[in-house]
C-alpha positions in Angstrom: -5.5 -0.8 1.7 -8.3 -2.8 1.8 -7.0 -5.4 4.1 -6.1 -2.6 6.8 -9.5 -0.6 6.3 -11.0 -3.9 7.0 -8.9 -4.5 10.2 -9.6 -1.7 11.5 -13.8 -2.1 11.0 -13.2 -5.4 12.7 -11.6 -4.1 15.7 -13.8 -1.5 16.0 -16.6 -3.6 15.4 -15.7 -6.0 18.2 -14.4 -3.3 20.9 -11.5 -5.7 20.8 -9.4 -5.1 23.9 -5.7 -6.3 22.8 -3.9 -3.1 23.0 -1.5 -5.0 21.1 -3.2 -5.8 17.8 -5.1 -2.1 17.6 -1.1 -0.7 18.1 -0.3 -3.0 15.3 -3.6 -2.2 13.3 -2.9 1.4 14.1 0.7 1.3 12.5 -0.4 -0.4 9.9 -2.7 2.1 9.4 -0.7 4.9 9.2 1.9 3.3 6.7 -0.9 2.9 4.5 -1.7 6.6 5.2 1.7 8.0 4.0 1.4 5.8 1.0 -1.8 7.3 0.3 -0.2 11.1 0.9 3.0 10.0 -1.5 1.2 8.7 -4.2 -1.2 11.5 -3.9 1.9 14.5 -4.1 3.2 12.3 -7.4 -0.4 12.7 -8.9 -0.3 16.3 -7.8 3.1 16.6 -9.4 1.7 14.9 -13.1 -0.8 16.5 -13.1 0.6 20.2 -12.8 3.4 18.5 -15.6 0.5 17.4 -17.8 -1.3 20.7 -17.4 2.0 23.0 -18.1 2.5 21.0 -21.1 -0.5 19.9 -22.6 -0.1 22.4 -25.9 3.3 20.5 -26.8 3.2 17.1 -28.7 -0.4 14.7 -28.5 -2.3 17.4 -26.9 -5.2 14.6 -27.0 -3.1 12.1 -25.6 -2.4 14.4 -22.5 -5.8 15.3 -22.0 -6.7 11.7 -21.2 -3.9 10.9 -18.9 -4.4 14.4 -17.1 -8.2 13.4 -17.0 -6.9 9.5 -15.8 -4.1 11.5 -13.5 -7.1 13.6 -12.3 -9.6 10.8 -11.2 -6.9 8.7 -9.5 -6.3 11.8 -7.3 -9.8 12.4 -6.5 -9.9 8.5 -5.7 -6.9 8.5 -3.9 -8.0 11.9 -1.7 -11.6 9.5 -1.0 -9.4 6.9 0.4 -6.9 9.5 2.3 -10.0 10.5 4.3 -12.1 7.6 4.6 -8.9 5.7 6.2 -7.7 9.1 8.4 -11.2 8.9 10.2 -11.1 5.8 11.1 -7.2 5.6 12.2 -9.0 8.5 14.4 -11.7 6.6 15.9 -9.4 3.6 16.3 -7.1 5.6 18.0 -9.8 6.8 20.8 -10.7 3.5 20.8 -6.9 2.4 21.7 -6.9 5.1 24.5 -10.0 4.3 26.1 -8.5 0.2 26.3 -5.6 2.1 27.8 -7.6 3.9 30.4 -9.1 1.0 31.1 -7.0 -0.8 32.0 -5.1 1.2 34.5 -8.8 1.0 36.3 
């Protein structure tokens, strides 16, 4: 995720006009988003299994996955966000090229 979050500062950052590469940085972008919203419902899914079962077996075992399972998911919601804003603001930026060019 890194690689694409990077990307997209870059073109951003140099109000790059290749319609082509931000389309590209854009897809990329939001294949790296629905990765983030997957892994994110699986989390969501161990965590409610950790949590309807945490009396059975190593209760203290479960309680540090669920608090591992727990922290990934707030991680993984801090990166959802962070990378859906600027998919956003590289998308206006994609438009106004596009407008732009049909000046």
């Amino acid at each position: 995720m890194t690689d694409v979050l990077d990307r997209i500062s870059a073109l951003l950052g140099a109000s790059t006009r290749d319609l082509d590469q931000i389309e590209r940085t854009l897809t990329d972008g939001y294949a790296c988003a629905l990765t983030l919203e997957a892994e994110r419902w699986r989390l969501e899914k161990r965590v409610l299994a950790l949590s309807q079962g945490i009396e059975t077996g190593d209760t203290a075992g479960k309680a540090r996955e669920l608090a591992d399972v727990a922290r990934r998911f707030e991680s993984n919601g801090g990166d959802l966000t962070k990378l859906r804003a600027l998919l956003s603001e590289l998308r206006r930026h994609a438009d106004d090229v596009r407008v732009a060019s049909l000046s």
